[in-house]
KETIKE-618906 format. One record per residue: residue in three letters; x, y, z of N, C-alpha, C in turn. Coordinates in steps of 0.1 Angstrom, whole numbers, plus 5000, padded with zeros to 4 digits. Last residue first. Example, Ala and Ser with C-alpha at 12.3 -4.5 7.8 and 13.67 -1.06 7.14 Angstrom:
BEGIN
Ser512849785071513749895071512950005079
Ala513249435078512349555078513249675078
This chain:
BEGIN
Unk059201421779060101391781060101281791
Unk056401581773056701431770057501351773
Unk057601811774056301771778056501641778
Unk059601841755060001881767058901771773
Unk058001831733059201721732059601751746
Unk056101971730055701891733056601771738
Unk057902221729057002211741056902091742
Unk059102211700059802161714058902131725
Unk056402211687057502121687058202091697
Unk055902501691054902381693055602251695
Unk058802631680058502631694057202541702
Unk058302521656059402471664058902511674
Unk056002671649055702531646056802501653
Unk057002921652055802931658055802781662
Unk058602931629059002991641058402901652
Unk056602941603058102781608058202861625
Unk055503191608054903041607055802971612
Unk057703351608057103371621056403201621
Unk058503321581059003251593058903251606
Unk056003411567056103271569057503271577
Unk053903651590055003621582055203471585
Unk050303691584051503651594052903611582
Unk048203941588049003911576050103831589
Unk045204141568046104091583047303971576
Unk044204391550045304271550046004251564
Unk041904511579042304471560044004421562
Unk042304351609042404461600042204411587
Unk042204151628040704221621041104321613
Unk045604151634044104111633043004231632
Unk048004311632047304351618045904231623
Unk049404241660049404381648048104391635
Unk049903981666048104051670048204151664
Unk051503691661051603831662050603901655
Unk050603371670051103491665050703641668
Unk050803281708050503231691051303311682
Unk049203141734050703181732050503151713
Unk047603111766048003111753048903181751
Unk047602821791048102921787047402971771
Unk045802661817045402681807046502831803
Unk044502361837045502501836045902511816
Unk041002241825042702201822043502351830
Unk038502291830039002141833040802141828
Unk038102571830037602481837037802361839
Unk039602691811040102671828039002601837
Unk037802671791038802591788039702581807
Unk037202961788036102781789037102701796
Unk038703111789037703111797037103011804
Unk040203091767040703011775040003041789
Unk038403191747037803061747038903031763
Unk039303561755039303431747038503321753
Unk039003911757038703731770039003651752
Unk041604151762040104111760040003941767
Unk044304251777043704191767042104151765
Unk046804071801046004181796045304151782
Unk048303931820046603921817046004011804
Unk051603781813050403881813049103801811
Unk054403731809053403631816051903751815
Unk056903811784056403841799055003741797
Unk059603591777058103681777057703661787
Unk063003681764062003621778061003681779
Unk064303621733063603681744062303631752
Unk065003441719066203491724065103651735
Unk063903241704063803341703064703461707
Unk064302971718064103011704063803101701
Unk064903061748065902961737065602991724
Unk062103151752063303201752064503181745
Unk060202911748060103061740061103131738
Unk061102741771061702681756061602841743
Unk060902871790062302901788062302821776
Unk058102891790058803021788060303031790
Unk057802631793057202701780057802821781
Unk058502581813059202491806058802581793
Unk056302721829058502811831058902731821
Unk054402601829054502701822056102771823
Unk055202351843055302321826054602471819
Unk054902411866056502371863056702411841
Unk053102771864053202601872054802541865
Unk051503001872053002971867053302791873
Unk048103011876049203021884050202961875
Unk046203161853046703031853047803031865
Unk043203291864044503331865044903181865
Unk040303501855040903401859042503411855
Unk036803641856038203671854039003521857
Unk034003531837035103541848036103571847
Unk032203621806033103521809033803601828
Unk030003751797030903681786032103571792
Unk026503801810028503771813029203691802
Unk024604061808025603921802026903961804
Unk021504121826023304171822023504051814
Unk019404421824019704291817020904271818
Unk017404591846018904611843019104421835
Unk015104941850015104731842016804731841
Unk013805121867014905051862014404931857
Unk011305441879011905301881012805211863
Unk011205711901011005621885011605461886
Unk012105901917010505871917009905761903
Unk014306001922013506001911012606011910
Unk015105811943014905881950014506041937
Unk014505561926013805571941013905711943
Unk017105581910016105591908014705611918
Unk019505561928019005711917017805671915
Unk019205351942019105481950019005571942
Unk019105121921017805151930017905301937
Unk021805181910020205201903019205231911
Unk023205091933023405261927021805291918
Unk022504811933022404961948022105101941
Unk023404721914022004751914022004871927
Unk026404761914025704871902024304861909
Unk027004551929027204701934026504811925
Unk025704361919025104391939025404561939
Unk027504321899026204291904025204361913
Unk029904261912029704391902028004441904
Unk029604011922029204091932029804231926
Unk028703881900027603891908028103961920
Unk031303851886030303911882028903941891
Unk034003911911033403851905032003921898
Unk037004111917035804101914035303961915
Unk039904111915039004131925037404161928
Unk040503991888040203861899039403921914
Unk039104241873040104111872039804071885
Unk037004331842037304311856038304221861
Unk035404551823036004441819036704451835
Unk032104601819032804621824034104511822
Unk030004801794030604701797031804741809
Unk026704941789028205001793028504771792
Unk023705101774024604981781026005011782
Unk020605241782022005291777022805131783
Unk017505401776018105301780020005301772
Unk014205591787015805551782017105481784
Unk011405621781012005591785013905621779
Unk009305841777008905741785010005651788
Unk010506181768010206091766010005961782
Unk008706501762009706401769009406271768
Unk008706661732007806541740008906511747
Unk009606811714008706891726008206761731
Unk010606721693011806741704010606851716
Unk009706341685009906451686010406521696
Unk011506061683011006161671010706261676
Unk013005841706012106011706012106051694
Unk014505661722013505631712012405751709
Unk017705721731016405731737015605781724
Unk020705551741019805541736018305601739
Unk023905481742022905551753021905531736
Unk026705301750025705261741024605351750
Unk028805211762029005181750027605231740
Unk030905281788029605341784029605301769
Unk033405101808032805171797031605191791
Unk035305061832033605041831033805131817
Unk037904831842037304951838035904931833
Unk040804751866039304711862038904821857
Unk044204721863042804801867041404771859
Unk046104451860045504581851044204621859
Unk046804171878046204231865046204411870
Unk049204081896048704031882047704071872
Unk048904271914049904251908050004171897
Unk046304421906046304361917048104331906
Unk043504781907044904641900045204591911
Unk042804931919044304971918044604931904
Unk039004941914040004921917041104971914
Unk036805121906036604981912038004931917
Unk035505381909036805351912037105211917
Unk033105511891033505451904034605361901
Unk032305711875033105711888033605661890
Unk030405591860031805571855032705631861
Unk028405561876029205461872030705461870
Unk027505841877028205781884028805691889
Unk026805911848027905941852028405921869
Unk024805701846026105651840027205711846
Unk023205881865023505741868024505631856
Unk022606101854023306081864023605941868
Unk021205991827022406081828023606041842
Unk019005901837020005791834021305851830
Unk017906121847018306031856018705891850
Unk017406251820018206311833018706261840
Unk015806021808016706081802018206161815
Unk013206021817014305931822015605971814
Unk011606321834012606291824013406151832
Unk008206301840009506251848010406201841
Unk006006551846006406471840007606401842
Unk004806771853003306671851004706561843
Unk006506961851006206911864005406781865
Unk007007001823008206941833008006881841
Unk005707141801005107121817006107011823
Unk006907161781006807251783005707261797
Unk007406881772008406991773008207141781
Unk004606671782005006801771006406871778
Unk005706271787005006471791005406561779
Unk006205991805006006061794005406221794
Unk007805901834006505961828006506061815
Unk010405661827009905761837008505841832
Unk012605381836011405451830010805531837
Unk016205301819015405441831014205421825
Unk018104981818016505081809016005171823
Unk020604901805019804931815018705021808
Unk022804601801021304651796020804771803
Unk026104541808024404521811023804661803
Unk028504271805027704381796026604411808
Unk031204171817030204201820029604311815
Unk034603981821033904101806032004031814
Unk037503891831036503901826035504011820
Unk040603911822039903991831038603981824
Unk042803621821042303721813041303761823
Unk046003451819044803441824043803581815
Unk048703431809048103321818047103371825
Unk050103481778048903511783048603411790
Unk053403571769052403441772051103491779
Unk054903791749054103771752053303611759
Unk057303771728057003851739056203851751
Unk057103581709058003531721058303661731
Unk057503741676056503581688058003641699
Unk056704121681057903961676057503871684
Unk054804281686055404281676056604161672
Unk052804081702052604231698053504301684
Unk051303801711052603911709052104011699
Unk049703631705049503661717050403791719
Unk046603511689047903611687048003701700
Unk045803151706045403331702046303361699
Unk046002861709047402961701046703101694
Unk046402781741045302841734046302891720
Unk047302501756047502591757046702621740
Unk046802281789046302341773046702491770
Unk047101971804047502121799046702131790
Unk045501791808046601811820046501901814
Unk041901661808043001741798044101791812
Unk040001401809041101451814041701541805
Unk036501341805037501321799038701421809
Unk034101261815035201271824036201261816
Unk031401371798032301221795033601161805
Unk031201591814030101461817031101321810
Unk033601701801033501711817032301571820
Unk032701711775034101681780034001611793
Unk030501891777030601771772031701681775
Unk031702121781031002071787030301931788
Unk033802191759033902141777033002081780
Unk031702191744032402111737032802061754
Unk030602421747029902331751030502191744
Unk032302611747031702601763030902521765
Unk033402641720034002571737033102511743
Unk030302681707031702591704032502591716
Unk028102811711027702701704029402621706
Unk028603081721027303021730028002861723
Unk029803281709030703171718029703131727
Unk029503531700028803501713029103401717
Unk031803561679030703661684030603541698
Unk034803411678034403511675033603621674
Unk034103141678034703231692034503391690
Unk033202931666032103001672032903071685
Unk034002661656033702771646033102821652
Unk037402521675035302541676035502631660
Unk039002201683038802371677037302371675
Unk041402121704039902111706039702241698
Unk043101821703043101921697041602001702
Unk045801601725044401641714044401771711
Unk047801361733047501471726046401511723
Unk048501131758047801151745048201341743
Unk051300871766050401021773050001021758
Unk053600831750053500801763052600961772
Unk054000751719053500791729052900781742
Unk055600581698055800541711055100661725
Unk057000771681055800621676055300581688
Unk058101011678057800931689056400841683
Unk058301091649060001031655059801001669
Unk056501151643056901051633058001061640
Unk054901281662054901171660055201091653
Unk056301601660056401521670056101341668
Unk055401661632056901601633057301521646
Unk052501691639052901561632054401551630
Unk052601871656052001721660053101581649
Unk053102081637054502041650054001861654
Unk051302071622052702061619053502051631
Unk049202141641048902021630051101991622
Unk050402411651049802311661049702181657
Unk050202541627051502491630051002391647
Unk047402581622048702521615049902441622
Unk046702711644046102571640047402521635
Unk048202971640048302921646047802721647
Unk046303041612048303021615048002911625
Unk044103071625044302951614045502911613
Unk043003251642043903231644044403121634
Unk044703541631043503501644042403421639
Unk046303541615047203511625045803511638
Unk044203441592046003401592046303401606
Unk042403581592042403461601043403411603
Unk042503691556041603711569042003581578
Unk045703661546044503651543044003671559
Unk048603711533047803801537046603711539
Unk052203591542050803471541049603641547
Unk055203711533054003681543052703671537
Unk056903731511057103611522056503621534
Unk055603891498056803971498056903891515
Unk052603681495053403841495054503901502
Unk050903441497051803501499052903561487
Unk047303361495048303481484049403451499
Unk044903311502046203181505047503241498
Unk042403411499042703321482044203231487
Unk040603551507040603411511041803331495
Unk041003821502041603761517041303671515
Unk043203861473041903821479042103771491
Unk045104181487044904031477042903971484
Unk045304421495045404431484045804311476
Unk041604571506042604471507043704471495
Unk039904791500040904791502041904701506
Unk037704621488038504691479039704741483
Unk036304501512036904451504038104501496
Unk036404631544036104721527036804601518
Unk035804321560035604471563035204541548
Unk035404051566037004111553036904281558
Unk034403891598034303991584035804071578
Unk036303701615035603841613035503831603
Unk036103351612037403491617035803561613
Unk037103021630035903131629036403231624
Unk038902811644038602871628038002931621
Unk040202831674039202881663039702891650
Unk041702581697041802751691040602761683
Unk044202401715042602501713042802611706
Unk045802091724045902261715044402271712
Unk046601931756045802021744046202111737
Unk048301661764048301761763047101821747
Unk047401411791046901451781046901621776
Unk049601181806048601311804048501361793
Unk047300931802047801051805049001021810
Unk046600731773046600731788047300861784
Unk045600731747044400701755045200761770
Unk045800831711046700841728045300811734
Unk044901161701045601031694045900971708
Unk041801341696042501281701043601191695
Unk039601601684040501561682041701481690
Unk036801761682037401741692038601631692
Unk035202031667036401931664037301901679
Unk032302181658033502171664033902021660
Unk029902371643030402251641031802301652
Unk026602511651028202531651028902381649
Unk023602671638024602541644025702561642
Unk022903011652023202901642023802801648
Unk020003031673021403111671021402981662
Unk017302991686017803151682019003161675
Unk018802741708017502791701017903001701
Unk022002621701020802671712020002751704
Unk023602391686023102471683021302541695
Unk026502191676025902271686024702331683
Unk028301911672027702021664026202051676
Unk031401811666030601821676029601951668
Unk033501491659033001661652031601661663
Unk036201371670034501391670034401541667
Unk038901141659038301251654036901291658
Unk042201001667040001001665039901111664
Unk044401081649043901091653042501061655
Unk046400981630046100871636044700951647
Unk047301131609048201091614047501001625
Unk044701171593046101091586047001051592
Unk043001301613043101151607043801081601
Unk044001611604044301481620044401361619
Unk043301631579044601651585045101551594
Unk040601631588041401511574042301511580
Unk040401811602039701671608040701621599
Unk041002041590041202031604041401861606
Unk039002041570040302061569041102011580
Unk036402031585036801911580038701921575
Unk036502321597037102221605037302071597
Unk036002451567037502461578037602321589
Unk033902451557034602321556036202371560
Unk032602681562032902641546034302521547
Unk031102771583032302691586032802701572
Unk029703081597029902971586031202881590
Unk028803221613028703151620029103031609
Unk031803371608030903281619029803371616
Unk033203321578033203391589032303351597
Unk035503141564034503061576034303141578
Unk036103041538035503121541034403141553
Unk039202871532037502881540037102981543
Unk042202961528040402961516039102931518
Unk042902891553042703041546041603081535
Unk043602661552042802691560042302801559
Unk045402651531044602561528043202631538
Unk047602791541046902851529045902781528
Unk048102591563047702761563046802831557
Unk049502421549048002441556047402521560
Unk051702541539050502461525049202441538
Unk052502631568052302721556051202661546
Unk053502381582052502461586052202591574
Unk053502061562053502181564052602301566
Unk053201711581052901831574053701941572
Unk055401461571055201561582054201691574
Unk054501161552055201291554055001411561
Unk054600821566053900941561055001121566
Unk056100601542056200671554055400811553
């Protein structure tokens, strides 16, 4: 009889890949073995758009008829940062004073884990599945997320494959699991902008047309503007200035150009194209009435979006409750995840470990936050399935 995983021995297991992205060092085959033992098909999916590295993903099924519940996540993590100040090897699988330190532990490899350990307690006592399961993990969430969801969905979608649910196991809580469910996220719009204006001596102003000045005024009226309240589901939209720039060695030359990028992160009263419409207005009217002219590059990372509370997210936040003993709140807030991609063909929650120590030197999930984590995976599915 085969023996139920453990979400910890896989943890550690997932922990000694040294996957930072765009590397995999054989995380998702970890992933894959795992699956295959308990019955899953297994398609490894491997990506790669011109310029950027190939990405391997893992699209993982057991079960043909619906519905079809998903677990999503990444095995990509960040850079260790100061090596020296960690105080184990981050890839070595060290638990300390009964928490598991390594890079990715709790963003998000924990989480995998116990996704692979709940599966498997779930099907050695329902032999008898009624509806499938799958898994969908990328190595590419981490930076630009061109090569692993979005084209794993996308693939999905031409095959007509069906997902009913899915829920994402990002670190969703803050300081104890079961504070936090994340049913949606405020999208994220970069742009580029480039002032060009007439190069000149410092010392004749007139024979010349600082873009410097007039990209001054034009961040600072960006960062005016008052895009919104908030809506009862999300957090006020904000514009941030991340980046001014002007290519000048010397300080008696004005210079020919200058260029600065901001991000904006936005919720549902937006969309990207009509952020769009509203920044270029403001470009064209500083600049035109300058006498100079703009270049504006944007990238969208992702839409805002909102999972509406459906029957089988109240089943998820009263099974969180029961095991925990506290009722989490439903929130947008937060940066964007893969559950960007992923709302495109399934309603879509996440829900994982505890976000305190990601990207930091020793990030670090406790092992009974792990077991924790793996029963509450467990019930869902057992409710789910009921």
């Amino acid at each position: 009889m085969l023996k139920p995983i453990n979400e910890v021995s896989l943890a550690k297991d997932l922990v000694r890949c040294q996957s930072v992205t765009p590397k995999d060092d054989g995380a998702i085959n970890v992933v894959a073995k795992n699956l295959r033992k308990l019955g899953f098909k297994c398609q490894i999916m491997e990506f790669q758009e011109k310029g950027t590295a190939k990405i391997k993903n893992l699209y993982a099924k057991i079960g043909k008829s619906s519905p079809n519940f998903c677990f999503a996540g990444h095995t990509d993590v960040v850079p260790v940062g100061d090596l020296k100040s960690w105080t184990v090897n981050p890839f070595g699988g060290i638990i300390k004073n009964q928490k598991l330190i390594a890079r990715g532990v709790s963003d998000m490899k924990g989480s995998i884990a116990c996704f692979i350990a709940a599966v498997s307690e779930f099907i050695k006592k329902n032999k008898k599945l009624k509806g499938s399961i799958s898994l969908l993990i990328t190595g590419d969430e981490e930076t630009i997320a061109i090569n692993g969801t979005q084209k794993v969905i996308e693939k999905l979608i031409q095959k007509k494959e069906k997902i009913n649910f899915c829920i994402v196991g990002e670190p969703t809580n803050e300081n104890k699991i079961g504070e936090i469910i994340k049913i949606g996220r405020r999208g994220s719009i970069t742009g580029h902008l480039t002032v060009i204006g007439t190069q000149g001596h410092v010392a004749y102003p007139h024979s010349s047309n600082n873009p410097s000045t007039i990209i001054v005024e034009i961040l600072n009226k960006i960062k005016k503007l008052k895009l919104d309240r908030g809506s009862k589901d999300f957090q006020p939209s904000n514009l941030e200035v991340t980046k001014i720039t002007i290519d000048n060695n010397a300080d008696n030359m004005i210079p020919a150009e200058a260029k600065a990028s901001f991000n904006i992160r936005f919720n549902k009263l937006h969309t990207s194209s009509s952020l769009k419409n509203k920044l270029n207005k403001i470009f064209s009217l500083i600049t035109k009435k300058a006498k100079a002219s703009y270049k504006i590059k944007y990238h969208v990372s992702g839409e805002s979006f909102l999972t509406k509370p459906n029957k089988t997210v109240h089943m998820i936040k009263n099974i969180i409750k029961k095991s925990t003993g506290i009722s989490p709140v439903l929130s947008t807030s937060g940066g964007i995840s893969d559950a960007r991609f992923i709302k495109n063909i399934a309603p879509c929650i996440e829900f994982g470990l505890i976000a305190k120590t990601i990207h930091q030197v020793d990030e670090m999930a406790k092992v009974s936050d792990l077991k924790k984590l793996k029963n509450i995976y467990l019930d869902i599915l057992v409710n789910y399935f009921k």
